[in-house]
N, C-alpha and C positions, 0 to 999 in steps of 0.2 A: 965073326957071326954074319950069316946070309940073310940080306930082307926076307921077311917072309912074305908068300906071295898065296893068294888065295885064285884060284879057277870056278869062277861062274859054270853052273851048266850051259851047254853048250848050244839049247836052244836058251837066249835070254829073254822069252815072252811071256803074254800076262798069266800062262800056264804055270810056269814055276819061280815069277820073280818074287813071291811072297814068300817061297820056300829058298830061295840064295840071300833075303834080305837075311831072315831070319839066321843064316849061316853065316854071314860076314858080320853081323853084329857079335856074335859069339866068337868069331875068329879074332875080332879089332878087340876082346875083352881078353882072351887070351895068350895072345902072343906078346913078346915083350920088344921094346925097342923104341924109335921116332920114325918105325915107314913102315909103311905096308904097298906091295904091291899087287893091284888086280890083272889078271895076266888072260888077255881075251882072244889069246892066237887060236883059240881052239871049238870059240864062237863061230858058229854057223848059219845063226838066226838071232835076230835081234828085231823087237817090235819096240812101239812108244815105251811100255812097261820096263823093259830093258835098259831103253835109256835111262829112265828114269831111276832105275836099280845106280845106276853107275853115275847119275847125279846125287843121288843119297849117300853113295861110298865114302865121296868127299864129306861128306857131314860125320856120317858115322868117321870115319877117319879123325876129324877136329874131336870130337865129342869124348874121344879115347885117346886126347892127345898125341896122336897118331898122322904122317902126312901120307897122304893115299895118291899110289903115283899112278896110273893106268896104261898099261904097254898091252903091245900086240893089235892094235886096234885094226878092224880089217877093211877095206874101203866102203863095203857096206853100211857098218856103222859110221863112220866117217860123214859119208854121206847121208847117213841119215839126222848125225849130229848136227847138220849145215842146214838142212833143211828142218831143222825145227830152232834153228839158231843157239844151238850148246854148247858149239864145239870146243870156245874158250874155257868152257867150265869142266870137260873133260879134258884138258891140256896144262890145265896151272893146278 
C-alpha cells in the first residue's frame, strides 16, 4: 500500500489556503493508514498563509493519528520557512 499524498493548490496564499485547509482535513479523515504525505513540487507561490496551511498539516496530521511528512519543498518556501523561523516544524 502507497502513502497517500495530498497536492496543495499550487498557488498556497491567503487566496485559497482556507479552501486546501479545508481539503486536507477531509483528506487526513479519509484516507487510511500512519502517513500521509504533502507533496509541494508543484508549488509556485507560497505566502505567510501558506506556511502556515503546512504548519497546521502537522496538527491536522496528529489530530487523525496520522504522521504528516512534507516533500518537494522548493527553495522558496524554504526560505521563506527560515525567515519566519519554521523550518524545523516543516522538517520533523
Amino acid at each position: 500500500m502507497s502513502t497517500p499524498v495530498f497536492k496543495p493548490a499550487s498557488a498556497m496564499t491567503f487566496v485559497n489556503a482556507e479552501a486546501d485547509r479545508v481539503r486536507l482535513s477531509d483528506f487526513c479523515r479519509r484516507v487510511e493508514g500512519g502517513e500521509i504525505v504533502i507533496d509541494l513540487s508543484e508549488v509556485t507561490q507560497c505566502d505567510s498563509a501558506g506556511l502556515a496551511l503546512l504548519i497546521e498539516s502537522k496538527r491536522l496530521g496528529r489530530d487523525h493519528n496520522k504522521t504528516c511528512r512534507i516533500t518537494g519543498i522548493t527553495p522558496a518556501i524554504q526560505s521563506l520557512a527560515e525567515f519566519c523561523r519554521v523550518q524545523d516544524i516543516l522538517l520533523t
